[in-house]
Each structure stands twice: as C-alpha cells, then as structure tokens.
matplotlib code that plots the C-alpha trace (Angstrom):
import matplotlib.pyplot as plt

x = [0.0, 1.6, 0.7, 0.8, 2.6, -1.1, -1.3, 1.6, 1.1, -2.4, -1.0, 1.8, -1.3, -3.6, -0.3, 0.2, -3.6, -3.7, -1.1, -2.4, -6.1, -4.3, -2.3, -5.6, -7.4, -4.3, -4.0, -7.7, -8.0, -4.7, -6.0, -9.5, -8.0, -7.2, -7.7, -5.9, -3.1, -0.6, 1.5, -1.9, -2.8, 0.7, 0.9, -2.5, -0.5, 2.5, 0.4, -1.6, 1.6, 3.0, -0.3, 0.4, 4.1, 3.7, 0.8, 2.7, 5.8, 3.4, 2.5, 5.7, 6.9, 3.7, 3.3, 5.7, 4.3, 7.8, 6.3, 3.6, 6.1, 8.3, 5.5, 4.8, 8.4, 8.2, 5.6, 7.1, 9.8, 7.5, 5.5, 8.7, 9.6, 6.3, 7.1, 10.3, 9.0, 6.0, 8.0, 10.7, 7.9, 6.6, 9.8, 10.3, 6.7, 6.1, 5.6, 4.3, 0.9, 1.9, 4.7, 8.3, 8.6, 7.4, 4.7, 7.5, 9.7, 6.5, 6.0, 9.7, 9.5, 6.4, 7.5, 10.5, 8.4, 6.0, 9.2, 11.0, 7.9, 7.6, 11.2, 10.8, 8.2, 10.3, 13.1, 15.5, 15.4, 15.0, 15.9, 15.4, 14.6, 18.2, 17.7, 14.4, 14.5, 13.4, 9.6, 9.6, 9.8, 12.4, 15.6, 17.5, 17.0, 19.3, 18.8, 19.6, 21.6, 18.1, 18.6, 21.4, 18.9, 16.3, 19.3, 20.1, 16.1, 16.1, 19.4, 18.1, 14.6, 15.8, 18.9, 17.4, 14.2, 16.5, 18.4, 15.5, 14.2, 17.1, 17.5, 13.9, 14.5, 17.4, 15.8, 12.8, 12.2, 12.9, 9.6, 8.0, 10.8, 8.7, 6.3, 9.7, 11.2, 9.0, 9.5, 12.8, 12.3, 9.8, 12.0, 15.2, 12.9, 11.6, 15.1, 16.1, 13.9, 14.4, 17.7, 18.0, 15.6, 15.2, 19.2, 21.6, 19.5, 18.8, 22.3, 24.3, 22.3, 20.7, 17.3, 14.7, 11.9, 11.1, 11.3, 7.3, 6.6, 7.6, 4.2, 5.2, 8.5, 6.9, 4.3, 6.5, 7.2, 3.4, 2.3, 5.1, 3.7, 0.2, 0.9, 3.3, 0.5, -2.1, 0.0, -0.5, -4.1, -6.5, -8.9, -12.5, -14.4, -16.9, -13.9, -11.8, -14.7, -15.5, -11.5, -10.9, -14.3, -13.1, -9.9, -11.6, -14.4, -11.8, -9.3, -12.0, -12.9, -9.4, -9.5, -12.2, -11.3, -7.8, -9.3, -12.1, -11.4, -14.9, -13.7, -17.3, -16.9, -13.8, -15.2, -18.0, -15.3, -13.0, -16.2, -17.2, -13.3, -13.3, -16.5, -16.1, -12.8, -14.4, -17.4, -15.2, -13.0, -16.4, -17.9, -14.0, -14.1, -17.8, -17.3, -14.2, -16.3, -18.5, -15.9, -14.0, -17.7, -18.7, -14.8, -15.6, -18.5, -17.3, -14.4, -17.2, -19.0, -16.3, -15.6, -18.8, -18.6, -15.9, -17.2, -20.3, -17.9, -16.6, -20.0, -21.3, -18.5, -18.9, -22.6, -21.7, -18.8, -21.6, -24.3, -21.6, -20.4, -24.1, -25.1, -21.7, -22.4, -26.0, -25.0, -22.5, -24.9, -27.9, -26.0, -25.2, -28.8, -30.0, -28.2, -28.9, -32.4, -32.4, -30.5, -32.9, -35.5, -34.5, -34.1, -37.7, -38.8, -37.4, -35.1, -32.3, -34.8, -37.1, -36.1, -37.1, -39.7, -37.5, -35.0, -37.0, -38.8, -35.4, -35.0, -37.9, -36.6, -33.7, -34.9, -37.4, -34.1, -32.4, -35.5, -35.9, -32.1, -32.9, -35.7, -33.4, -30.9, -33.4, -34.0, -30.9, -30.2, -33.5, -31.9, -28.7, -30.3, -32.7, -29.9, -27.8, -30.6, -30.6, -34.2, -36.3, -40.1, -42.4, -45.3, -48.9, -52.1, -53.8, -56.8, -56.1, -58.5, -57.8, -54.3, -55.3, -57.7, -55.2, -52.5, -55.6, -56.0, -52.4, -52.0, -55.4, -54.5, -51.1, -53.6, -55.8, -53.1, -52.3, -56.0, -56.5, -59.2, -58.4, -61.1, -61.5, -63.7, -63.3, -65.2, -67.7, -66.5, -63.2, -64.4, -62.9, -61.0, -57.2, -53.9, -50.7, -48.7, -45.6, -47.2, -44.0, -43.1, -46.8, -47.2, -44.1, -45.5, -48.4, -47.2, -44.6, -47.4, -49.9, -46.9, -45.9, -49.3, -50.0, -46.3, -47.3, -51.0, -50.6, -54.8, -57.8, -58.3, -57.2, -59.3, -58.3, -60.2, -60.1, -61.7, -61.8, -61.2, -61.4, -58.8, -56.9, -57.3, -57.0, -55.9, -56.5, -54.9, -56.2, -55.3, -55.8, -51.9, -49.1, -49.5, -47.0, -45.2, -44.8, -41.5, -41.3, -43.8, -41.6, -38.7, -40.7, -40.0, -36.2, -33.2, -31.9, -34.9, -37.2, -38.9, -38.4, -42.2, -40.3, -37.2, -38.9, -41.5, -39.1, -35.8, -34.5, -36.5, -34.2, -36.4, -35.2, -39.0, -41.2, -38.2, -38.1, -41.7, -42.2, -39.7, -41.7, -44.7, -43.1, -41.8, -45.8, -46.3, -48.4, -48.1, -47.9, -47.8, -48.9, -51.1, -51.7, -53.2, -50.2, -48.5, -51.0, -53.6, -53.2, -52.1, -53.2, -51.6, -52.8, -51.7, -52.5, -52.2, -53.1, -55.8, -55.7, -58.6]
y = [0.0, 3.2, 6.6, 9.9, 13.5, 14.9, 11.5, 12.1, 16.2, 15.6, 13.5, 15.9, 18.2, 15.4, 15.2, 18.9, 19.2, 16.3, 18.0, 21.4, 20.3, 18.6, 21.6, 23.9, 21.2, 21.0, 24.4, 25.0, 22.2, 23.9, 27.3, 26.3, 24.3, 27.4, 30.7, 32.2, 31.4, 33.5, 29.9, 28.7, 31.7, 31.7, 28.5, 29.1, 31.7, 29.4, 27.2, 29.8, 30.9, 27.6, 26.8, 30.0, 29.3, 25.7, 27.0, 29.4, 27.4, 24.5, 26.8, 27.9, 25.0, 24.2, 27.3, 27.7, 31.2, 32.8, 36.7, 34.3, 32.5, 35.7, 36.8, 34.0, 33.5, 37.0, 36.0, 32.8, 34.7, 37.4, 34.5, 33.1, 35.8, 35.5, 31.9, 32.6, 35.3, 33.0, 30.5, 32.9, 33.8, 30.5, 29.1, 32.3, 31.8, 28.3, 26.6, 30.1, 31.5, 34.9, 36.6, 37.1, 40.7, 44.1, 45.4, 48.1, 45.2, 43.2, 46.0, 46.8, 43.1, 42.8, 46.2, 44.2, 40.9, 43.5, 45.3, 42.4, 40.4, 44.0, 44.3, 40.6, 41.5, 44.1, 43.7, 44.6, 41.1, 39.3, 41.6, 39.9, 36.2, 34.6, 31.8, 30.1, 25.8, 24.5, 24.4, 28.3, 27.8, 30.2, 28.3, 30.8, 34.2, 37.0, 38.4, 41.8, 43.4, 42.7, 39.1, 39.4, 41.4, 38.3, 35.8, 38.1, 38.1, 34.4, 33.5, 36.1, 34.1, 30.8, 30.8, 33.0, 31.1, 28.3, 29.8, 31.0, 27.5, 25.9, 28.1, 27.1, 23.8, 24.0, 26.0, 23.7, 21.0, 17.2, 16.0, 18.6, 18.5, 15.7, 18.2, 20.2, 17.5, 16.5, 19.9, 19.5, 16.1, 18.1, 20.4, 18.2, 15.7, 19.3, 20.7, 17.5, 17.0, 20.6, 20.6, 17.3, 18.1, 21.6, 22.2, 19.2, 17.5, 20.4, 21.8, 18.8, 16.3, 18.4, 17.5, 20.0, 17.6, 17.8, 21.7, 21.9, 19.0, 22.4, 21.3, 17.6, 18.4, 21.0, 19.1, 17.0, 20.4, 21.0, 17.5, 17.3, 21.2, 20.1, 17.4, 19.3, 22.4, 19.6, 18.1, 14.5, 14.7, 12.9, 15.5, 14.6, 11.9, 14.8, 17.1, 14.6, 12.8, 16.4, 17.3, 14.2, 14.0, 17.6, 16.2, 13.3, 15.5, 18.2, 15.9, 13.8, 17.3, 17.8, 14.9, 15.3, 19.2, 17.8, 15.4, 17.9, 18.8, 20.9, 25.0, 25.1, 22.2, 22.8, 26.2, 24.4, 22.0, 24.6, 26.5, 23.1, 22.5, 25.9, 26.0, 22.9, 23.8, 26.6, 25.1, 22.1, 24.4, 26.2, 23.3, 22.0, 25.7, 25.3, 21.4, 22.5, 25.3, 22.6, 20.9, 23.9, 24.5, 21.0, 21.1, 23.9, 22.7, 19.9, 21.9, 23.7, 21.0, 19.5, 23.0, 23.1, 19.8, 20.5, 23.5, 21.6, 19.4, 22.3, 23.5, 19.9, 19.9, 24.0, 23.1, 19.6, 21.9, 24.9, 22.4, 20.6, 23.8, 24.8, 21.8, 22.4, 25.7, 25.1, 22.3, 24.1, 27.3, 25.3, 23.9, 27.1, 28.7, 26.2, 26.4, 30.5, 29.8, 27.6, 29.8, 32.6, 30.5, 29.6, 33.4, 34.5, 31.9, 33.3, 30.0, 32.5, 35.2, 37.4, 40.4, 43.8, 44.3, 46.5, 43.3, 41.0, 42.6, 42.7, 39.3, 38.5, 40.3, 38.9, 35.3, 36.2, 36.9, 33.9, 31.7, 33.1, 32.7, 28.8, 28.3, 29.6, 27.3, 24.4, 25.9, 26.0, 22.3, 21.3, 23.1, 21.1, 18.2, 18.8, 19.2, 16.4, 14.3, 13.3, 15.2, 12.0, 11.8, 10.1, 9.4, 8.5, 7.8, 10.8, 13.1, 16.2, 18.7, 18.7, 19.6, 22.7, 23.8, 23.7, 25.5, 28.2, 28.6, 29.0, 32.2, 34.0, 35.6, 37.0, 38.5, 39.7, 41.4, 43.1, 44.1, 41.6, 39.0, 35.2, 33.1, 29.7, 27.3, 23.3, 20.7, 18.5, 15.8, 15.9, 15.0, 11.5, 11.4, 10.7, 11.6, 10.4, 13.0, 14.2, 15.9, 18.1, 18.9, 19.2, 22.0, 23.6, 24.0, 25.4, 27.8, 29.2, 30.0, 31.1, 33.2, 34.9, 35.8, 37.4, 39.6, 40.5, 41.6, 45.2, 45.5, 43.2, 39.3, 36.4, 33.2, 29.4, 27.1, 23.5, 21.5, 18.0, 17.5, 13.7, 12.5, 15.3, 18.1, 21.6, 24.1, 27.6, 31.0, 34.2, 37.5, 41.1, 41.8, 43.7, 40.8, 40.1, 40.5, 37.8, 37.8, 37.7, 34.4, 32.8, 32.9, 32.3, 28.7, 29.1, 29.3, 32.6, 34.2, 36.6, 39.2, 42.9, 43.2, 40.8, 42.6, 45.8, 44.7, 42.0, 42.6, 39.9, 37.9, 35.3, 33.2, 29.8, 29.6, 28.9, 26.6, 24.3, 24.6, 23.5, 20.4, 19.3, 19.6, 17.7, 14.8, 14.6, 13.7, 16.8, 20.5, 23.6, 27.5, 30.8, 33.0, 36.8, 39.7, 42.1, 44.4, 45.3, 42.9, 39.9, 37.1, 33.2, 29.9, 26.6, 23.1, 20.0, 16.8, 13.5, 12.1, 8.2, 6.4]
z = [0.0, -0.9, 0.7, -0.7, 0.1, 0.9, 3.1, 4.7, 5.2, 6.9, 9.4, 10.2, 10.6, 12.8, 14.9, 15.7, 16.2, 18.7, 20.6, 20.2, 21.6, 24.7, 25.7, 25.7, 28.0, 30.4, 30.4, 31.1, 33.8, 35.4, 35.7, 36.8, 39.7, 40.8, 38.9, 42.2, 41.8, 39.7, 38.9, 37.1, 35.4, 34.0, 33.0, 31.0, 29.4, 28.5, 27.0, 24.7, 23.4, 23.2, 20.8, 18.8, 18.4, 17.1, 15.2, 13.4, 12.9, 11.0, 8.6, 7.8, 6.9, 5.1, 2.9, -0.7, -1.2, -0.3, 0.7, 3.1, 4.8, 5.6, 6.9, 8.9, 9.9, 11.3, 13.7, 14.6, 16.0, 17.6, 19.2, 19.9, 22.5, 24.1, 24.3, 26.4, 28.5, 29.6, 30.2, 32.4, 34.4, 35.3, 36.0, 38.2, 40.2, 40.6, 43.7, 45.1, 44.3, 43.9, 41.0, 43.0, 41.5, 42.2, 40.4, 38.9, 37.8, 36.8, 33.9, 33.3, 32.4, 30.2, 28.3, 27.1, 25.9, 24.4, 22.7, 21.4, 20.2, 17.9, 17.0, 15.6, 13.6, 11.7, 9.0, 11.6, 12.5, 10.0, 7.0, 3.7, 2.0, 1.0, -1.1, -2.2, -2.8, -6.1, -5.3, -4.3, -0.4, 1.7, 2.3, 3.7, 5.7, 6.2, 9.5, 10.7, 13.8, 16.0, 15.9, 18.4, 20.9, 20.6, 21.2, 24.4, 25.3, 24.7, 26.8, 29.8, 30.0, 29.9, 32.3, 34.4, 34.5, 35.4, 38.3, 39.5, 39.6, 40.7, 43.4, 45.0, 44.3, 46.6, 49.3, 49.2, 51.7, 50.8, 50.9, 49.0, 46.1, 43.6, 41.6, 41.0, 40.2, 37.3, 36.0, 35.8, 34.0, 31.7, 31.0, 30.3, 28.2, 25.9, 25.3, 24.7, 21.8, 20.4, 20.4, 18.8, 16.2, 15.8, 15.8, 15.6, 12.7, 10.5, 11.2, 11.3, 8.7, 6.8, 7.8, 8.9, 8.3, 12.2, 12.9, 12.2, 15.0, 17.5, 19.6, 20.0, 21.3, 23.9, 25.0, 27.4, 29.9, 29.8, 31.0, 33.4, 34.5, 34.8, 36.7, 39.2, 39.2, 40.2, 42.9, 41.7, 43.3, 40.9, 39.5, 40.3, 37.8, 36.2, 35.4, 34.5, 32.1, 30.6, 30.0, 28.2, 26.4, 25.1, 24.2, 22.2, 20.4, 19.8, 18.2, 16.2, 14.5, 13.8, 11.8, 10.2, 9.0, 7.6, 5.6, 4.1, 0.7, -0.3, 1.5, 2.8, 4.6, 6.0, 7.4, 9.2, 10.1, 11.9, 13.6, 14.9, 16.4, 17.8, 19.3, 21.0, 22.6, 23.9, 25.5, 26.3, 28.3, 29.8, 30.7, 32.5, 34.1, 35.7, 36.7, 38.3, 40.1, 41.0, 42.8, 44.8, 45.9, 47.0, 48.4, 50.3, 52.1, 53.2, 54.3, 56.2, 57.4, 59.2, 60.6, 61.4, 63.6, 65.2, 66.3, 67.6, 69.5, 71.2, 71.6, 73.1, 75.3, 77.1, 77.4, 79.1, 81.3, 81.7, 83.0, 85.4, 86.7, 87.0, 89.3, 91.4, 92.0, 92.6, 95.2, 96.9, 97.2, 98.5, 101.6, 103.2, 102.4, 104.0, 107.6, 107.0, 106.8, 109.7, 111.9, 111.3, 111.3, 115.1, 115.5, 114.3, 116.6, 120.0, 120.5, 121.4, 123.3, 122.2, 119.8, 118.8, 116.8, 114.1, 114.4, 113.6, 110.7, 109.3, 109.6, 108.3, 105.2, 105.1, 105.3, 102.9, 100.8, 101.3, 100.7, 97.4, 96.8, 97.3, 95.1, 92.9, 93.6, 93.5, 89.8, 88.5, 89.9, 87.5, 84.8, 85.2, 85.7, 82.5, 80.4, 81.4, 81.4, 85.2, 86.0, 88.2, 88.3, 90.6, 88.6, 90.7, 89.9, 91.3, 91.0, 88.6, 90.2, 93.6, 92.8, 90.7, 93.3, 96.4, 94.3, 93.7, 97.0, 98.1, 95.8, 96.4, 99.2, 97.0, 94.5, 96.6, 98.2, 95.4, 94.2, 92.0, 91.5, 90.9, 89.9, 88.6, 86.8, 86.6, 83.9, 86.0, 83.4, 85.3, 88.7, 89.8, 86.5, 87.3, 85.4, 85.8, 87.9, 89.7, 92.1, 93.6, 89.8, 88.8, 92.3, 90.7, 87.2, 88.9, 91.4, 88.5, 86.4, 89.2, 90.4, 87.3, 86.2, 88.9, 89.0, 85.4, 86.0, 87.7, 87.6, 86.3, 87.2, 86.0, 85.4, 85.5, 83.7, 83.6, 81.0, 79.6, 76.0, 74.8, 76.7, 77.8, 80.1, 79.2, 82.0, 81.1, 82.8, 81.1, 82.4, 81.8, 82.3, 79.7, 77.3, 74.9, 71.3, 69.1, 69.4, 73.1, 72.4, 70.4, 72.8, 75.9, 76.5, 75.9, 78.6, 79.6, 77.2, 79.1, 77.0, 76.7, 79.1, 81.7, 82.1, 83.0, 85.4, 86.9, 86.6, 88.3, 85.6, 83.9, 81.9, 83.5, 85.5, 82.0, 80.5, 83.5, 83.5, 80.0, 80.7, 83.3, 80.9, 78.2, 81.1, 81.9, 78.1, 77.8, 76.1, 77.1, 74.7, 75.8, 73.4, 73.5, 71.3, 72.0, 74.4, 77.0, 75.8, 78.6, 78.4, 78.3, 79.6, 78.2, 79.4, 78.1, 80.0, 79.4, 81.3, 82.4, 81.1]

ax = plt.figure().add_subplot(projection="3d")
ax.plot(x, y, z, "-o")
ax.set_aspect("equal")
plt.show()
C-alpha cells in the first residue's frame, strides 16, 4: 500500500492538532483548579503561546508562497519571545501563588516581551529572503543586527528562569521537592527533543523535516507542569470525564477538517473544532467550580462539627459547673435559713420588733435565693438528662384547686381578683402526675401571672377535652409580642415586658416549667393579642382512662 505526500502532510497536521487540543485542555483544567493562583494563570498563558508558536511554525513549513512565509516567519519569532518570557515567568513563580517581582519590575519586564515580540516582527530582525529551494519555499534568511537582541532576550529568560528555579529547588524541603522534580524532567525531556531536532539535525544532517513538529516536542514540559500544578491529586471523575471527552471530540474534529477537501466544509469544520474547545473548556471551568464549591463545604461542614464538639462539650462543662455551684450554694442557704428561722422563733430570746422585721426580710431573701438554687439544679439536671419523676395515679382537680388557693391571698393582696372554673366531666378522672413537679409548674405560672398583671383578674379554667385536660390562665396583664412568644420557653430568654416589670427575671421559670410539661407527656404554649392585651396559659395533659 503506498501513501501519498497529501497523506503524509495531513498526518503531520492530525499530529500537531492532537497535541495542540491537549495543551488547551491542560491548560484550562490547570488554571481552573485554581484561577488564584498566579502559577496557574501563567501556565495558561505558556500554553496559549506555546499553541500559537507551534501553530505558526506549522505553517511555515507548510506554505511555498515565499512573501507568506516571511511573513509567517516573522511572527514565529514574535510569538517566539512570548514563548520565552511566559515560560521565564513561570519558571520564576512556581511553587508560590503569587509573582516574586514588584509590580514596577512586573512591567519593566512585560514592556521588554511586548518590545522584542515588535522588533521581531520588523526587517530589523529578520531583513530579507536569501535563497528560495526549487519548489519556491524560503531556504535561507538574512537576519539583521536585531537578531542578536532576541538571542540576548532568549538566553536572559531561559537561564534566568533556570536559576530562579534551581535556586527554590534548593531552598525547598525534601519531601516537598517531587512536583519540582517533574518539572525539571519536563523540561530536560523538551530541550532535549528541540535541540535534537530543531538544531543538531537540520544543522548537522541536513534535515529539517522535524522543525514543524515544535508542539510535539513542547508538550512533554506541559504535561510534566500540569501534573506538578495539580500536585499528583486525581482530579474529580466529572472534570476529568469532561476534560478528556473535550480532548476526544476536539481531536476527532481535527481529523475530520484535515481530511475535508470541499472550502465550505472545512469552514463548518474549523467552527465546529473551535466551538467545542471553547465550550469544552467552559464546561472543564464550571465542573471544576462545582468541585471547589462541594470542596468547600465539606471543608465547612467539618468545621462546622468540630465547632459543635466544642460547643457539646462548654454546654456539658456549663451544666456541670451549673449543678456544682447550685449544690454548693444550697447547703449554706440552707443552715442560714435555719438559723434565722431559730431566731424568728425566739429560741435565742425574744427580739425587737424592728430586728425581727429585718430578719424577716432577710430570710425572705435567702429563701428566694434557694428556690433559685433548686431551679438552677433542675436546669442542670434537664440538660444532662438526670431530671427523676415520681409518677402516681392521682386526681387532677384537687391539685389545681389547692394551688388556687395557696395564691389568692397574693392576688388579693395586690387588688386583684383570681377566679377559677373546673369541667364537672373531670371529677374522679385521674392523670398520671408528679405531684412536687406538677405543684411547681403550677405555682410558676400562678406566680408569674400574677407579678405580670398590675390590675384586672385572671381566670383558671379546667376542661376536659377527649382524653386530655385543658388548664386555662387568662389575664388582663401587659400581654406580649410575638416575638417575646416565640422565645418564651427558651433558657436565659425573658422578653423585653419581663425585664422591666421584673428585673430579676431570667427566663429559666417557664423553660423548667415547659420540661416538666413535656416529662408529663403533655403540652404547654402561651397565646396573647399584643402588648398590653393579657395574656393566656394553656396546658394539656393526658388524662388516664
């Protein structure tokens, strides 16, 4: 089987193409790992001109129109420079994130790329065409007194991208030497190839039949880059499916445009090739997105647990230092109580009248101080979990009618009027109960109501629903706002109302009060129209059948 020139010149075309769609995928997949980082963006940038440069240099080789090819020569060389100085600054940069120069040597820098890529496109460079070969391509070029600038631009930004390099490398820690390392085996492996094929054949042998294969022989530094940018960490399966499915459809195209002989087709064929790099590297740039994002919160989340932890463990240390300190206050209220206790009763002799009224006060005090201290032990014990209940089988009414009676005297004291009506239905009907923690849940809310009701009544009703009981306690006190209802229930929440009729109001009475509730397998929520509109309690508790 015998191929053709045309065969042969379309694979040299499939070739560079191949290599060509890879570099753009690396170089996307690179940057969008991390468009922060200045080594990334870079190395995007290499590989752009990298694509440009072999690009270029294909056609060269691959156009016999001599005043086109000088042409194209010209910006072989510009793209050349760009080439080098992309390189220089990558070399420079990498590992770190950020560029090693000041902004002032950052521009001082890219206004000699940016004037060298220019001189090379002038004849002060590359002056004339020499000699032409028998089919009417350029064989020879005379250059011009600017070629030795370029040489100079060419040896600054590869030996000092080198020593630059080098120099890291040196400074770098053991363990962290490997993706520098495969730079440096990237690099060798590269120059390697150009200078085999790019100098020692054409200058040596006499064959240039390799210089247009420039993107084959770079491709080795930008696989060995992308692999050292990535950190050897596999790339997640949706962008690595997308950046190889890109690679794949981009490449196929190629094929197919190389092999088009009919112009309109091969226009459709190069849109096609074009536009699916560019979505290719699109969709590589939002998948990647997609996984920094999903990256990031689980980054989060485990933050996020941790802090719970922490959390968890200051509320276990809070609630332990809570009972402690409740424990060691109660002992001490207790004798205090009892001595004045002993005192109010004349065990030590009788006292004056203004003496004993300020004993009276201050037991008053310290009897408050250990309800207080009982309430903060239920707290702690709530929270850890340790809270007992002695559940009987006992009459719900009678309850609810001696707790009445214990606080009418407080309101009437006060001018107020507590009344109360109770469900025939319930008479003789039993509930399950705690009576001590059931008497505290009563008194708290018979107690409160009455602090928060400067004039008016207050009414306690007690009615049977199916097989609950609903207990009632309206009043015509400062009400509340709907956001001080949906806090009430909460630890260490009183509302604004609370605070300035009862200071000493913490908001630990209603949550205890609603655990005990809860332990009785029953409900309990407060209701109210607004400020200054009253106020209702209802409770629900299951009734025993």
């Amino acid at each position: 089987m015998v191929f053709s020139l045309s065969a042969f010149v379309n694979l040299e075309l499939l070739t560079v193409g191949v290599i060509i769609a890879f570099m753009a995928v690396l170089g996307a997949v690179v940057y969008f790992s991390n468009t922060k980082s200045s080594s990334n963006t870079i190395f995007l940038f290499f590989c752009f001109t990298s694509i440009a440069w072999s690009v270029l240099n294909y056609l060269f080789y691959q156009t016999q129109v001599a005043d086109t090819a000088f042409w194209i020569i010209r910006g072989v060389i510009a793209s050349a420079a760009w080439f080098v100085f992309s390189l220089f600054l990558f070399l420079s940069t990498f590992p770190e994130h950020k560029i090693p120069f000041k902004k002032t040597t950052q521009i001082w820098l890219f206004l000699c790329a940016v004037c060298v890529s220019i001189l090379n496109l002038s004849p002060f460079v590359f002056t004339r065409i020499g000699t032409l070969t028998s089919d009417g391509s350029i064989a020879t070029i005379v250059n011009g007194p600017g070629i030795v600038i370029f040489g100079i631009f060419v040896f600054f930004c590869l030996v000092g991208g080198l020593v630059h390099f080098i120099s890291k490398f040196k400074k770098t820690k053991p363990q962290e030497r490997t993706p520098m390392r495969v730079i440096l085996a990237g690099i060798v492996i590269t120059f390697t190839l150009l200078i085999t094929f790019n100098f020692v054949l054409p200058a040596f042998f006499d064959n240039p039949s390799f210089l247009k294969f420039g993107a084959l022989f770079i491709f080795p530094f930008i696989f060995a880059a992308s692999l050292a940018l990535l950190r050897y960490k596999f790339l997640n399966a949706k962008a690595a499916a997308v950046a190889i499915l890109t690679a794949f459809l981009a490449v196929v195209i190629f094929g197919e445009i190389i092999f088009s002989k009919e112009t309109h087709l091969l226009i459709f064929r190069v849109s096609e090739f074009l536009l699916v790099l560019s979505f290719g590297i699109l969709l590589i740039r939002g998948v990647t997105k997609e996984v920094e994002q999903r990256e990031h919160i689980e980054l989060l989340a485990a933050d996020l647990r941790v802090a719970n932890d922490k959390l968890k463990e200051l509320d276990r240390l809070k609630s332990q230092f809570l009972s402690m300190a409740s424990h060691d206050l109660r002992a001490p209220l207790t004798i205090i109580r009892n001595f004045i206790s002993l005192l109010l009763d004349g065990s030590y002799g009788v006292l004056a009248p203004a003496g004993k009224e300020g004993l009276q006060q201050v037991f008053d005090r310290a009897t408050d101080m250990a309800k207080s201290v009982e309430t903060y032990l239920d707290v702690s014990r709530i929270e850890q979990g340790r809270m007992k209940y002695d559940f009987v089988d006992i009459e719900l009414v009678p309850l609810i009618k001696n707790a009445v009676m214990a606080f009418t005297p407080n309101a009437e004291k006060k001018g107020l009027k507590l009344s109360a009506t109770y469900d025939p239905a319930l008479d003789g009907v039993k509930a399950k109960i705690d009576v001590s923690k059931m008497n505290e849940v009563l008194n708290n809310l018979l107690d409160n109501t009455i602090k928060y009701t400067p004039t008016g009544e207050m009414n306690l009703s007690v009615k049977c629903i199916g097989t609950v009981a609903r207990i009632s306690l309206k009043d015509t006190g400062v009400g509340m706002t709907e956001d001080t209802l949906k806090n009430l229930f909460q630890l260490f929440r009183p509302g604004e109302d609370s605070k300035r009729i009862n200071p000493a109001s913490t908001g630990v009475g209603l949550f205890v009060t609603k655990a005990h509730v809860e332990a009785h397998k029953g409900k309990i929520w407060a209701e109210s129209e607004g400020a200054g509109k009253g106020s209702t309690f209802i409770m629900e508790l299951p009734l025993l059948s």
